[in-house]
OpenMM code with the backbone's topology and positions (N, CA, C; nanometers):
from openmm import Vec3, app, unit

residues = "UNK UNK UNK UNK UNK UNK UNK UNK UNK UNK UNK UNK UNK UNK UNK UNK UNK UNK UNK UNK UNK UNK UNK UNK UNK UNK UNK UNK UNK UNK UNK UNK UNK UNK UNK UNK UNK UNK UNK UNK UNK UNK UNK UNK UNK UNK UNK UNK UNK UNK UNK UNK UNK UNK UNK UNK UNK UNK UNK UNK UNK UNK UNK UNK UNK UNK UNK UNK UNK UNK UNK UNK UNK UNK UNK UNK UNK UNK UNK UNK UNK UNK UNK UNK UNK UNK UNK UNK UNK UNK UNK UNK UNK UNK UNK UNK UNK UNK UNK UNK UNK UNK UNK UNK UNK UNK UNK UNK UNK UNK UNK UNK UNK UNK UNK UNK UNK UNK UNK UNK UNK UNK UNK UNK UNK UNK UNK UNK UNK UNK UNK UNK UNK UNK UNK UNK UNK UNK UNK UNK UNK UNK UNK UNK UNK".split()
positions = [
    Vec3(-2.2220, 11.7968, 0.8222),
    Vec3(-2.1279, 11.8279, 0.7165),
    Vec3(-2.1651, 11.7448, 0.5935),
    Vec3(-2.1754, 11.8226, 0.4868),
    Vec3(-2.2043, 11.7444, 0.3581),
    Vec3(-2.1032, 11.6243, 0.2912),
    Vec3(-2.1343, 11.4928, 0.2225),
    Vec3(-2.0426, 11.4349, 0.1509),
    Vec3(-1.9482, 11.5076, 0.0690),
    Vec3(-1.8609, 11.4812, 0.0263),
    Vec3(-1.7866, 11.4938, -0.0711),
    Vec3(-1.7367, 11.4096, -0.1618),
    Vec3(-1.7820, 11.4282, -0.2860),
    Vec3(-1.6969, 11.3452, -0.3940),
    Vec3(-1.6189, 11.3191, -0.4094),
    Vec3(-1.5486, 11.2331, -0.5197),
    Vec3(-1.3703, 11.1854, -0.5089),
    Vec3(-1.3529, 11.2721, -0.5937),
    Vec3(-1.4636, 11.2916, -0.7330),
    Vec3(-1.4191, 11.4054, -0.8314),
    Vec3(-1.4426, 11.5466, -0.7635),
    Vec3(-1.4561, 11.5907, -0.6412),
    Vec3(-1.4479, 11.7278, -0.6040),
    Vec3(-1.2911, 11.7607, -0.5417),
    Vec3(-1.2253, 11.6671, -0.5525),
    Vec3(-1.1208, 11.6854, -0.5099),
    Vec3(-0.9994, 11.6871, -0.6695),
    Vec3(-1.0227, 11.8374, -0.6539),
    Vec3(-0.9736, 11.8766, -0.7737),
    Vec3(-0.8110, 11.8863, -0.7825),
    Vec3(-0.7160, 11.8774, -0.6324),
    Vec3(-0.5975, 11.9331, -0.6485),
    Vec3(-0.5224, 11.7022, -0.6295),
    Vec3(-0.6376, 11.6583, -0.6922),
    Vec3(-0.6071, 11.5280, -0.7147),
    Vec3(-0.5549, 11.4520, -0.6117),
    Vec3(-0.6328, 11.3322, -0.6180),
    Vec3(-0.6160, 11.2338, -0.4802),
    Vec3(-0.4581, 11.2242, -0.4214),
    Vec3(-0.4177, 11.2239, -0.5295),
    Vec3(-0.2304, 11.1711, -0.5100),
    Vec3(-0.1444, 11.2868, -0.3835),
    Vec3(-0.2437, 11.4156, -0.4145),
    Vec3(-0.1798, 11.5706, -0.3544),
    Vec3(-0.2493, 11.5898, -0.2436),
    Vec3(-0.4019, 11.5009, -0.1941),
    Vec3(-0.4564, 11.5320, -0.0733),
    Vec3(-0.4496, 11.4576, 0.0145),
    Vec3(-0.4392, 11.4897, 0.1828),
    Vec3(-0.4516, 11.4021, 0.2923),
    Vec3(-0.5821, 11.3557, 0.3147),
    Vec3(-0.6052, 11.2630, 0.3350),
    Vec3(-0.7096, 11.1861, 0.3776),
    Vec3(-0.7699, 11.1339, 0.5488),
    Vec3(-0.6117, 11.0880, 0.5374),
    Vec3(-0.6130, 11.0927, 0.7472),
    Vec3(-0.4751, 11.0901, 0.7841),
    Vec3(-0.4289, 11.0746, 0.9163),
    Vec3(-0.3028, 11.1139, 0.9730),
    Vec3(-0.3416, 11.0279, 1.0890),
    Vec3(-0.2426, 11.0189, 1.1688),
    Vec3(-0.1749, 10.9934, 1.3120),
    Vec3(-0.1576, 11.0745, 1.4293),
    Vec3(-0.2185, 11.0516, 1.5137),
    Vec3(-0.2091, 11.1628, 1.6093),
    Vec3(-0.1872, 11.1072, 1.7484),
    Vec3(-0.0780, 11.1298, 1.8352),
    Vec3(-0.0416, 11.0992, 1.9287),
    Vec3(-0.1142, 11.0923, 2.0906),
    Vec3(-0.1603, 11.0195, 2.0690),
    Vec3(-0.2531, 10.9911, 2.2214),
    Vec3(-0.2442, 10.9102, 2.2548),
    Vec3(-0.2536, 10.9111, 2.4120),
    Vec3(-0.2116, 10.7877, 2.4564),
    Vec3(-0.1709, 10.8351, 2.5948),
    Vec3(-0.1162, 10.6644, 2.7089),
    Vec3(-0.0828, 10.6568, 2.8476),
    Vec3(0.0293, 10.7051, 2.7973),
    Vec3(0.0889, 10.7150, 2.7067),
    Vec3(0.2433, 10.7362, 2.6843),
    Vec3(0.3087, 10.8974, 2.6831),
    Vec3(0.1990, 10.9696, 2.6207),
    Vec3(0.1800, 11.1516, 2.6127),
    Vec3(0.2261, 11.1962, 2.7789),
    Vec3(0.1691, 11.1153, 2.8817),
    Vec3(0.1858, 11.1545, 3.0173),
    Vec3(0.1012, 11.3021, 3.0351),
    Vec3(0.0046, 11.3036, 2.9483),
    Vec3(-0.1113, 11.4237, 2.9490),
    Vec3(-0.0756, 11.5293, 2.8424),
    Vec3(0.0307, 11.5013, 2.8087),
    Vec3(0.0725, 11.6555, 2.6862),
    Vec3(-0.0643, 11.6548, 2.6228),
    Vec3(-0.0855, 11.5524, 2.5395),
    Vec3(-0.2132, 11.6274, 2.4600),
    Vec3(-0.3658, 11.5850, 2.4879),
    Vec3(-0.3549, 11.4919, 2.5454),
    Vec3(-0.5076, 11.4514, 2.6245),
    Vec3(-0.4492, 11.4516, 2.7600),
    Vec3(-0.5226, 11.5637, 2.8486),
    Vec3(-0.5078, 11.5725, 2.9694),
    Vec3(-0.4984, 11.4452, 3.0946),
    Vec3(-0.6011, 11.3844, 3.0306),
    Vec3(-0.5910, 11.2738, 3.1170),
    Vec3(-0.5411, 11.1448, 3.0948),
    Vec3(-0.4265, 11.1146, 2.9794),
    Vec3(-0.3649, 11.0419, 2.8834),
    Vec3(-0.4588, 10.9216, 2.8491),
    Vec3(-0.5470, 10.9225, 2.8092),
    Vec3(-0.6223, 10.8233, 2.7015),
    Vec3(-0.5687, 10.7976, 2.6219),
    Vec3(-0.5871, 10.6223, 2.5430),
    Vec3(-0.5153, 10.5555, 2.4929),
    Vec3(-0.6079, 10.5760, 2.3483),
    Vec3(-0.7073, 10.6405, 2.3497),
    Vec3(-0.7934, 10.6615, 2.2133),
    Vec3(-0.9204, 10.7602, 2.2427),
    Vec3(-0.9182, 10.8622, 2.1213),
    Vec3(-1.0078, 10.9898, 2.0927),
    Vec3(-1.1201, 10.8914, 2.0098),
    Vec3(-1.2367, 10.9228, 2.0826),
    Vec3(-1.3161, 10.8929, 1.9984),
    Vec3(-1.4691, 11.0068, 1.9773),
    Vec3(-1.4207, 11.0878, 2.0590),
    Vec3(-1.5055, 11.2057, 2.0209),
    Vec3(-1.5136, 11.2829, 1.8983),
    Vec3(-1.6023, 11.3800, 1.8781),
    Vec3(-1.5889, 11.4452, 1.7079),
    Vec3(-1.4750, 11.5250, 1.7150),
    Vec3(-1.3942, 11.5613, 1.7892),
    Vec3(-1.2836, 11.6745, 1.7757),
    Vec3(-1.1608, 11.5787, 1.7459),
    Vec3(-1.1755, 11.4267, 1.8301),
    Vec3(-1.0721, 11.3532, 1.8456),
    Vec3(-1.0548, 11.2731, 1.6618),
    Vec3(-1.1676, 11.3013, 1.6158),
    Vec3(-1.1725, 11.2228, 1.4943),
    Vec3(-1.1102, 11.3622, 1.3557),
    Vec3(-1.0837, 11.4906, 1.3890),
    Vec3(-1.0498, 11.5732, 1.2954),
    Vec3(-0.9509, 11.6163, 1.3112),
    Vec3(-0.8527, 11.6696, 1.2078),
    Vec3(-0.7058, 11.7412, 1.2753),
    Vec3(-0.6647, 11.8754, 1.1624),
    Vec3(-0.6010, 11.9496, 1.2281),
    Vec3(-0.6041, 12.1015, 1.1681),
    Vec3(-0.4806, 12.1013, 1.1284),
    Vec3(-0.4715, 12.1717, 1.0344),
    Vec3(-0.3309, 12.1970, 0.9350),
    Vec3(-0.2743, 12.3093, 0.9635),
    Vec3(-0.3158, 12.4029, 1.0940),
    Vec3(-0.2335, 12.5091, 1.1278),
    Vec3(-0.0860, 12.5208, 1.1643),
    Vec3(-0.0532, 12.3764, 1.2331),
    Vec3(0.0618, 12.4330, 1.2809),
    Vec3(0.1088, 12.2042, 1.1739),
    Vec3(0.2533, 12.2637, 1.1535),
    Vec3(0.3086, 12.1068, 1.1570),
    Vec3(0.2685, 12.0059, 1.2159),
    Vec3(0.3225, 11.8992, 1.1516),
    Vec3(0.3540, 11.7468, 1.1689),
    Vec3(0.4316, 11.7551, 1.3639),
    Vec3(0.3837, 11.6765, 1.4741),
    Vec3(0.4386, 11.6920, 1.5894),
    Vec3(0.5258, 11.8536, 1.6497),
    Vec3(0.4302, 11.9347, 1.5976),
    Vec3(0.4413, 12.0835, 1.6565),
    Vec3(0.4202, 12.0701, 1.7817),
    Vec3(0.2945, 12.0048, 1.8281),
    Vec3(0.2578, 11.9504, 1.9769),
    Vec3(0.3390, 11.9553, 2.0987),
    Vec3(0.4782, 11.8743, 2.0830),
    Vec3(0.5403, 11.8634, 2.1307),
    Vec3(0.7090, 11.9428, 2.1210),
    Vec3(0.6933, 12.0219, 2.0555),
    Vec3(0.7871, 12.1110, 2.0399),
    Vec3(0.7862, 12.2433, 2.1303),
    Vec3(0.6260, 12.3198, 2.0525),
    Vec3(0.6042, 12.4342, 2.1007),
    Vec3(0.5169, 12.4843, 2.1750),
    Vec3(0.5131, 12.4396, 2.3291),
    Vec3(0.4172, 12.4932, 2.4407),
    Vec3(0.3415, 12.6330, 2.4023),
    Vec3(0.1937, 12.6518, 2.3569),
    Vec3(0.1651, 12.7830, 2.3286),
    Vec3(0.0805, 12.7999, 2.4101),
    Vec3(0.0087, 12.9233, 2.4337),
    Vec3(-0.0904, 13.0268, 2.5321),
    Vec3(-0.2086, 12.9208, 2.5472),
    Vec3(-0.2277, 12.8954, 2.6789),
    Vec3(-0.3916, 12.8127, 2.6663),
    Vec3(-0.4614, 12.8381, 2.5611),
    Vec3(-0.5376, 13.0031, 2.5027),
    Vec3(-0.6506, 12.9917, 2.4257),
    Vec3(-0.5895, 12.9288, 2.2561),
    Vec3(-0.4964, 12.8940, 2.2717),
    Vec3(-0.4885, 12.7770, 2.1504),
    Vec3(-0.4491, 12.6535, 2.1224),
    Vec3(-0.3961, 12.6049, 2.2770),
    Vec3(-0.3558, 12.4715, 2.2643),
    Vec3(-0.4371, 12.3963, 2.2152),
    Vec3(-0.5891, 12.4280, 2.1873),
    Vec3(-0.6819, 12.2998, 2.1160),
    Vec3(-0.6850, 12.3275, 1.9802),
    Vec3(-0.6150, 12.4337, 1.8793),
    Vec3(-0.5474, 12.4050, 1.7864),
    Vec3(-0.4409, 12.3263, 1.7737),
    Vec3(-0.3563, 12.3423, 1.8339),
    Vec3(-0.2268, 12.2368, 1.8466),
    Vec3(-0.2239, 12.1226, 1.9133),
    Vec3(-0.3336, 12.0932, 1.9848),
    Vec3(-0.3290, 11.9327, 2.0149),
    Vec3(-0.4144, 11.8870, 1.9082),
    Vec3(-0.4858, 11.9287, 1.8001),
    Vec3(-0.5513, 11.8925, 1.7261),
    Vec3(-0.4967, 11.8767, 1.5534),
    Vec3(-0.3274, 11.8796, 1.5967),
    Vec3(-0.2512, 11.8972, 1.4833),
    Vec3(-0.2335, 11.7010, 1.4559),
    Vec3(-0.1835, 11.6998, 1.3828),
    Vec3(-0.1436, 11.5830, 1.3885),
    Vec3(0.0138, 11.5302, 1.4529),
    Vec3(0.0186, 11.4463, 1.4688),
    Vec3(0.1384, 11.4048, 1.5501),
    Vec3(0.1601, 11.2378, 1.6216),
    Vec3(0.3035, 11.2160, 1.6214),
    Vec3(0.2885, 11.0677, 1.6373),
    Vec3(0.4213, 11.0693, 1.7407),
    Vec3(0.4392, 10.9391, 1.7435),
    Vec3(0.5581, 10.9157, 1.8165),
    Vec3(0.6899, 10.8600, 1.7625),
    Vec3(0.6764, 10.8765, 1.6461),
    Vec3(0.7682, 10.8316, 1.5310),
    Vec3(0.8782, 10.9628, 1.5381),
    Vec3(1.0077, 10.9251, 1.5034),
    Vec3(1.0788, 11.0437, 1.5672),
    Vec3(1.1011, 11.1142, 1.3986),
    Vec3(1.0636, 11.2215, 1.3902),
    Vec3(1.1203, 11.3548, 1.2812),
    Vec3(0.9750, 11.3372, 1.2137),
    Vec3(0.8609, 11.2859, 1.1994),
    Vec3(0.7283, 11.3102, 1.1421),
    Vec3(0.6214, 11.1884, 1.1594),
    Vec3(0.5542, 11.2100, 1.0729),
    Vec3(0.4336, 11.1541, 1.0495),
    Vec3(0.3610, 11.0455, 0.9671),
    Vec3(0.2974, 10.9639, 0.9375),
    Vec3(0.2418, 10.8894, 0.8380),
    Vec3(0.0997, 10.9532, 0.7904),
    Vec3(0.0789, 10.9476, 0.7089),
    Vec3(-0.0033, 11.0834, 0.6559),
    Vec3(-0.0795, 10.9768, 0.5218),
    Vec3(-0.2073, 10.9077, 0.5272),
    Vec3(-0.2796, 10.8597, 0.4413),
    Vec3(-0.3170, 10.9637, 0.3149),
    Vec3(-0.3063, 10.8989, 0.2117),
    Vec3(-0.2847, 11.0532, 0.1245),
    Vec3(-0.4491, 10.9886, 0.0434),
    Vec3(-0.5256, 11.0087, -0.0331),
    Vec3(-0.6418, 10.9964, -0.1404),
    Vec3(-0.6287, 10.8822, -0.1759),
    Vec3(-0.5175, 10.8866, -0.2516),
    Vec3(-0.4790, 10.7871, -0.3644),
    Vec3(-0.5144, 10.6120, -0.3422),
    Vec3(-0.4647, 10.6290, -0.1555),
    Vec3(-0.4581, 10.4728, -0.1046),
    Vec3(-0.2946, 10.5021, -0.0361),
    Vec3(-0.1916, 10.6028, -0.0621),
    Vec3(-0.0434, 10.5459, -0.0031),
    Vec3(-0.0631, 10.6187, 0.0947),
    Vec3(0.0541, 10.5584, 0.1954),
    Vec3(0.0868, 10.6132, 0.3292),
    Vec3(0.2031, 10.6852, 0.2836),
    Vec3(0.2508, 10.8073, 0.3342),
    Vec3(0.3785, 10.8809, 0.3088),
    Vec3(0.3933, 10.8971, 0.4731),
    Vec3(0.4921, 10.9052, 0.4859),
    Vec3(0.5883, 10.9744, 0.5986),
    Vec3(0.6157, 11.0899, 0.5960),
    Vec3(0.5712, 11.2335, 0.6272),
    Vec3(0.5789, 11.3725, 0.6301),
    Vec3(0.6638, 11.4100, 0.7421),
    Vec3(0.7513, 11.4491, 0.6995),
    Vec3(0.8327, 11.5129, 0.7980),
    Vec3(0.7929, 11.6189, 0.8805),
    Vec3(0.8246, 11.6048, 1.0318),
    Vec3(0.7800, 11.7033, 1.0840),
    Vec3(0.8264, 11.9203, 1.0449),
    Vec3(0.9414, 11.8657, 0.9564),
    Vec3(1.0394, 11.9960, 0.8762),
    Vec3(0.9599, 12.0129, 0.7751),
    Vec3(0.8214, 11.9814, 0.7347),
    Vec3(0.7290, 12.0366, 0.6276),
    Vec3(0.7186, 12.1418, 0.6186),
    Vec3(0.7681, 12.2321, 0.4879),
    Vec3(0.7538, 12.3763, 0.4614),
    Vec3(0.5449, 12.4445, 0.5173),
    Vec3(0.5589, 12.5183, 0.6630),
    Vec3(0.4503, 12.5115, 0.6822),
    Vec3(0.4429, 12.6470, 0.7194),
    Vec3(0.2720, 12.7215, 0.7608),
    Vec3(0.3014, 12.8751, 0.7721),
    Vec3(0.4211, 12.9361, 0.9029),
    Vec3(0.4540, 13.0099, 0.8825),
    Vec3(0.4991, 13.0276, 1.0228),
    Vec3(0.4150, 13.0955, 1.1145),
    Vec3(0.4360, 13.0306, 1.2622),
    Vec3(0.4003, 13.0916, 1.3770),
    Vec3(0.4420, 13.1694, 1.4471),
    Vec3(0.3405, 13.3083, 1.5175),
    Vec3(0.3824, 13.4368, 1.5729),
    Vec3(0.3727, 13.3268, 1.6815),
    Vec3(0.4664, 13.3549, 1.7701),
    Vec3(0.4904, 13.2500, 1.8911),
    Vec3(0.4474, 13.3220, 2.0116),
    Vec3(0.4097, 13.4721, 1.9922),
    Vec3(0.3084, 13.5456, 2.1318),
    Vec3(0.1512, 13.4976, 2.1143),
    Vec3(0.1159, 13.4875, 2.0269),
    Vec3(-0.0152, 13.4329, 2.0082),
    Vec3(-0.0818, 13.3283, 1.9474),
    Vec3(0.0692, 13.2490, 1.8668),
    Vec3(0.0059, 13.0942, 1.8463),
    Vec3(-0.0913, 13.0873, 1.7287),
    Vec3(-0.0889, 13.1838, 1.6119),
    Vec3(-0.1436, 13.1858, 1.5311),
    Vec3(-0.0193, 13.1962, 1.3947),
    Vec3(-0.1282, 13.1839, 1.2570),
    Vec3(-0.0076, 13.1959, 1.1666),
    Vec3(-0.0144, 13.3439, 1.1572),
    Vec3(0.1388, 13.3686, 1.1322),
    Vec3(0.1872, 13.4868, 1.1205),
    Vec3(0.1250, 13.6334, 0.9999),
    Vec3(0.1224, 13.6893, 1.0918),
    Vec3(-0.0284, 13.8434, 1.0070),
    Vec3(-0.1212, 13.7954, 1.0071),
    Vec3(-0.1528, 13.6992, 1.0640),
    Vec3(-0.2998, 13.6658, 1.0544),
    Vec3(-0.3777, 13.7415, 1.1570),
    Vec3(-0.4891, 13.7660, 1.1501),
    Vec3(-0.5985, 13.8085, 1.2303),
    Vec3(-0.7089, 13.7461, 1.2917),
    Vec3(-0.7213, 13.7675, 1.3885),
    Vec3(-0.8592, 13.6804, 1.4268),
    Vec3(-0.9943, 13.7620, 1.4257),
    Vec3(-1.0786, 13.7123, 1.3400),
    Vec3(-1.2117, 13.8026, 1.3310),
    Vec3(-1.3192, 13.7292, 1.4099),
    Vec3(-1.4387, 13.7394, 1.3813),
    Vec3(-1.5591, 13.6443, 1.4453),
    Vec3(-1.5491, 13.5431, 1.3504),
    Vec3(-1.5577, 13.5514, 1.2473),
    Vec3(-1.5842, 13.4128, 1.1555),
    Vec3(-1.4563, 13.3525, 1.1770),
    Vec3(-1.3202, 13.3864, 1.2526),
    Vec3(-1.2253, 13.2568, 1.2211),
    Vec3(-1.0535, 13.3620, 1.1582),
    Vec3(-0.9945, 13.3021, 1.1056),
    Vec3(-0.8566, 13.4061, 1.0716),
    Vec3(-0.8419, 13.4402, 0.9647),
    Vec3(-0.8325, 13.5729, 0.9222),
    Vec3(-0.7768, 13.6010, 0.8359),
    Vec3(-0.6936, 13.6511, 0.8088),
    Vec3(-0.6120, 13.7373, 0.6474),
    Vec3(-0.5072, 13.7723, 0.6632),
    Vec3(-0.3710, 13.6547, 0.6375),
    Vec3(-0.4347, 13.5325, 0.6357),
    Vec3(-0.3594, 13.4352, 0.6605),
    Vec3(-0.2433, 13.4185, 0.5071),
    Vec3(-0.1125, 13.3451, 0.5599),
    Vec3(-0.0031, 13.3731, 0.4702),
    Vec3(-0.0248, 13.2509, 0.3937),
    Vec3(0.0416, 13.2961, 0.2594),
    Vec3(0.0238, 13.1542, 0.1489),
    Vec3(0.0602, 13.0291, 0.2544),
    Vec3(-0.0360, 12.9717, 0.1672),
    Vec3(0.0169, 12.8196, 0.2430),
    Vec3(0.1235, 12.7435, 0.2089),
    Vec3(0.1743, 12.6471, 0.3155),
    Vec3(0.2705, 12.5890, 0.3002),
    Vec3(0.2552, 12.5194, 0.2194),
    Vec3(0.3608, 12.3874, 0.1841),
    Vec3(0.3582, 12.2543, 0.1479),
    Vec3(0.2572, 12.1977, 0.2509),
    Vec3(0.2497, 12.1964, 0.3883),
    Vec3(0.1569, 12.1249, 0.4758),
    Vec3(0.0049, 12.1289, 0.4696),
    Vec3(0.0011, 12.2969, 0.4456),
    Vec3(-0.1498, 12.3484, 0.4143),
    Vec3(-0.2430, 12.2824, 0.2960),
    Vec3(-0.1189, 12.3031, 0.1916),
    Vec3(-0.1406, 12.2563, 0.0201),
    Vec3(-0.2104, 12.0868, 0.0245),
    Vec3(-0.1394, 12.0430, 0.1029),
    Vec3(-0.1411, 11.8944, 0.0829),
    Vec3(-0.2897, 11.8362, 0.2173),
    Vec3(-0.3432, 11.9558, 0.2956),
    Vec3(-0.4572, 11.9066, 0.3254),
    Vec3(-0.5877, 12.0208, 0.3135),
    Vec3(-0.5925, 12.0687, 0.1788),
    Vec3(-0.7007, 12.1098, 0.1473),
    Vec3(-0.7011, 12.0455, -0.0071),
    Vec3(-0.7985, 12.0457, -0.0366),
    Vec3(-0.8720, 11.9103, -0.1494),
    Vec3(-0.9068, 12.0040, -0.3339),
    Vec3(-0.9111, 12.1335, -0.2998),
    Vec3(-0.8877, 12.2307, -0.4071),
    Vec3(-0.8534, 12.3539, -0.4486),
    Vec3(-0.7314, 12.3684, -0.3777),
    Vec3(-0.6422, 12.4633, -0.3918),
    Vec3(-0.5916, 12.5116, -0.4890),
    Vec3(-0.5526, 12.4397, -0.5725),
    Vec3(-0.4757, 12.4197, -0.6964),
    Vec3(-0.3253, 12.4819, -0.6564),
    Vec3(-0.2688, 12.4014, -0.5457),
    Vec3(-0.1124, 12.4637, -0.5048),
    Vec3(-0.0474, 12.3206, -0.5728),
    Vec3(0.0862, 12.3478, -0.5867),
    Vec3(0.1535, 12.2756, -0.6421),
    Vec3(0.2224, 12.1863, -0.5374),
    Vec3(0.2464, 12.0662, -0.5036),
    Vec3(0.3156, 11.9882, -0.4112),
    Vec3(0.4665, 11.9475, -0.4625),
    Vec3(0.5446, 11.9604, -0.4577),
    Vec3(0.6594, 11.9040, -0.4760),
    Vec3(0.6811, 11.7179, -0.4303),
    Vec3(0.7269, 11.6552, -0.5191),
    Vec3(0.7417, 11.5328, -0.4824),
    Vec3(0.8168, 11.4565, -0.3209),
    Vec3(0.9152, 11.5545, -0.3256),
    Vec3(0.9377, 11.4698, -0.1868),
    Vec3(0.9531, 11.6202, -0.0167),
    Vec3(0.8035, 11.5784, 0.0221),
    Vec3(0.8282, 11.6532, 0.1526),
    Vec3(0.8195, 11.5880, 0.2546),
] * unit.nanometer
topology = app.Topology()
chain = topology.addChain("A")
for resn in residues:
    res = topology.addResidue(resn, chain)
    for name in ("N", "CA", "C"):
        topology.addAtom(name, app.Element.getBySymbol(name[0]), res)
């Protein structure tokens, strides 16, 4: 995967995620690492997907062929969200109630979306959640989510 600049991040450091929190551990009792490890240090364990919310994980049991989207969400053990490293340098607290796409709950994808060979499309405007972890969108963030 190529570098990226600080100036390619056009929807400005202040509006993008940088890294997050993600719940693993002896404490999960296997929810999201099967065999409850206390730390991911593999390449999947080091990235996290903006499909579904802040501790979706533990809310919404979905179909095997996507739980490795949703254990790959972010998520903590902090109760109602997340700490969410933003560009800039601050930590915010994201609520797990982040305006995010909604999910068709028979198939665990965002809603009208399609699955093709290259990946989904069809996919619905993005949320506040989506907005705030892609780097040039040009979506607008509202100050407090």
């Amino acid at each position: 995967m190529p570098s990226i600049r600080l100036a390619a991040v056009t929807d400005g450091l202040s509006n993008t995620a940088f890294a997050g929190e993600r719940a693993v551990g002896f404490m999960n009792r296997g929810r999201v690492a099967p065999i409850g490890t206390w730390t991911m240090d593999l390449g999947p364990g080091t990235l996290f997907f903006a499909t579904y919310p802040p501790n979706d994980v533990f809310k919404n049991p979905f179909p095997p062929n996507v739980v490795g989207l949703n254990a790959t969400s972010l998520s903590s053990f902090h109760p109602g969200g997340i700490n969410l490293l933003i560009g800039d340098g601050s930590v915010r607290f994201v609520k797990e109630t982040v305006n995010s796409w909604p999910i068709d709950p028979l198939s665990g994808r965002p809603a009208g979306s399609i699955q093709t060979p290259n990946g989904l499309a069809n996919l619905p405007p993005n949320g506040v959640w989506q907005a705030l972890t892609t780097r040039a969108g040009g979506e607008v963030i509202p100050a407090n989510y």
